[in-house]
DRENDO-1510 file (C-alpha; in Angstrom, 1 decimal, always signed):
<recs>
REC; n; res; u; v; w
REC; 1; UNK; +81.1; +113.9; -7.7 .
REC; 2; UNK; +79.9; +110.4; -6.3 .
REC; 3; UNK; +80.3; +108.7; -9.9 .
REC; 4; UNK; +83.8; +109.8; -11.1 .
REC; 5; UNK; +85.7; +108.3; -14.0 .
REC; 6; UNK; +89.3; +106.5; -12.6 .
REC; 7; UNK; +92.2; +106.5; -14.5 .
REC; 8; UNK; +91.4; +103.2; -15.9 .
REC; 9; UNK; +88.4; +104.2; -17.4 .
REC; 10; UNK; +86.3; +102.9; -14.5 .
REC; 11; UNK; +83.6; +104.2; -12.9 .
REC; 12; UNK; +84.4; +104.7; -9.1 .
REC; 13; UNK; +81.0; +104.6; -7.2 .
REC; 14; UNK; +82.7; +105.3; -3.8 .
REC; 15; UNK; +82.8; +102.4; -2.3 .
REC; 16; UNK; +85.9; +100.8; -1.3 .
REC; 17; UNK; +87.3; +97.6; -3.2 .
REC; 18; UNK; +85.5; +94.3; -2.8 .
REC; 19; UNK; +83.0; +95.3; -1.4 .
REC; 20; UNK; +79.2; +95.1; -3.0 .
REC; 21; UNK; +77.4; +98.6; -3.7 .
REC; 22; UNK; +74.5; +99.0; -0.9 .
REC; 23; UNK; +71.6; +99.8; -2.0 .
REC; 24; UNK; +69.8; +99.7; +1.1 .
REC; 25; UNK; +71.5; +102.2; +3.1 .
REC; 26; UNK; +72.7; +99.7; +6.0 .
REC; 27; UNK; +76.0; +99.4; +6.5 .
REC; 28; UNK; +77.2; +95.9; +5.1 .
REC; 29; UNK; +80.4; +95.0; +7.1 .
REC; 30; UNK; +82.7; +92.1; +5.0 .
REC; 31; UNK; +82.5; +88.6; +6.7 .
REC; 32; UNK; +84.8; +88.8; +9.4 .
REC; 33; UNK; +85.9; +92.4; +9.1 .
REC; 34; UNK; +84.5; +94.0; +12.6 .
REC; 35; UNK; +85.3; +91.2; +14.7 .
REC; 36; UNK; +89.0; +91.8; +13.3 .
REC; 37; UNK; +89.0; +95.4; +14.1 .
REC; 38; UNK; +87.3; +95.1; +17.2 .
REC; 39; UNK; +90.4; +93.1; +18.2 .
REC; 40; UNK; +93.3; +94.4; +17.1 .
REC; 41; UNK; +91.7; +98.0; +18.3 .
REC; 42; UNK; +91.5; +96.6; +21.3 .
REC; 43; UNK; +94.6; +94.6; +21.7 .
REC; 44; UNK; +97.6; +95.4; +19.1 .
REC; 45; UNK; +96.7; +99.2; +17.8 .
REC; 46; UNK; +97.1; +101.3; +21.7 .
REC; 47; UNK; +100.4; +100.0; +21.8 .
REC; 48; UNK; +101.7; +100.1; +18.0 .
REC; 49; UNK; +101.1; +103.7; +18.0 .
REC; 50; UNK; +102.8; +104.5; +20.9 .
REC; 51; UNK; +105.6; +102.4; +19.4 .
REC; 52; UNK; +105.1; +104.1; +15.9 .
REC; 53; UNK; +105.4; +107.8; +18.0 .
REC; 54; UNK; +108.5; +106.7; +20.1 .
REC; 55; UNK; +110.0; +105.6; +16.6 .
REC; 56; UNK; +109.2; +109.0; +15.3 .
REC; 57; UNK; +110.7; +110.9; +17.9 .
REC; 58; UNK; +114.1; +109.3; +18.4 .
REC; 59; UNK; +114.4; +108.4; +14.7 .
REC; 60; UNK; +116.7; +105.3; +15.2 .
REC; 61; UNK; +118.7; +104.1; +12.1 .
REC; 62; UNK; +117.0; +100.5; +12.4 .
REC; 63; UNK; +113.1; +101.9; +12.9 .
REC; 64; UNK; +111.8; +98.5; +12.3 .
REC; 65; UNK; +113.9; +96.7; +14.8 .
REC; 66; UNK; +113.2; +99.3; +17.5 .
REC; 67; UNK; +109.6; +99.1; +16.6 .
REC; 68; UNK; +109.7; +95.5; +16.8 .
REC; 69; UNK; +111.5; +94.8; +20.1 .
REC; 70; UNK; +109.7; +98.1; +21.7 .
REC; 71; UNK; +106.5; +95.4; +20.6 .
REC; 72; UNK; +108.2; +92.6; +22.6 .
REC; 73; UNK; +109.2; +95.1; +25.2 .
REC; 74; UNK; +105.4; +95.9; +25.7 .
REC; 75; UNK; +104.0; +92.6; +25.2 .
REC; 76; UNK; +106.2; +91.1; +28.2 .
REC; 77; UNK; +105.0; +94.1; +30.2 .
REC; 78; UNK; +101.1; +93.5; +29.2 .
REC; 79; UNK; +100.6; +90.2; +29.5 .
REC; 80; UNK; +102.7; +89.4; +32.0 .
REC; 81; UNK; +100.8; +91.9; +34.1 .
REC; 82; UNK; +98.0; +90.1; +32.9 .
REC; 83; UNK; +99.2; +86.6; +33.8 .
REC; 84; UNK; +100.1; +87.4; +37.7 .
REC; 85; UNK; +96.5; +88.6; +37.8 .
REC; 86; UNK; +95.0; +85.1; +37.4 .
REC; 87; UNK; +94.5; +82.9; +40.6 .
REC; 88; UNK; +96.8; +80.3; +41.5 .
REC; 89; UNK; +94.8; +76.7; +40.8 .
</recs>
């Protein structure tokens, strides 16, 4: 099952795209790859879901448009939450 023929005639050794087999058995994370996730797990993904779920549920005609200002909507919220937070210098 792990060394399947693709469609292409390829041999798919279950590893995803660009990345090199491991033969060690240590993850190998891509250069800059968990530091990217790490962030936008942290700081973009909590709030595009619950943008992606109100989107779902209403079903507006314009879903990227009410995806995208319900974005700006919660950005304003977040960080300007965050801003009155800081000390005055």
């Amino acid at each position: 099952m792990g060394n399947e023929s693709t469609p292409n005639g390829s041999m798919n050794h279950n590893t995803p795209s660009g990345d090199v087999p491991n033969t060690t058995g240590t993850p190998q994370a891509r250069p800059g790859g968990a530091p990217a996730r790490m962030y936008l797990n942290e700081k973009v993904v909590p709030y595009l879901l619950e943008g992606m779920k109100t989107i779902t549920k209403e079903q507006p005609p314009n879903p990227l448009r009410t995806l995208g200002e319900f974005l700006i909507q919660k950005s304003n919220e977040v960080e300007g939450a965050a801003g009155s937070n800081k000390s005055p210098e």
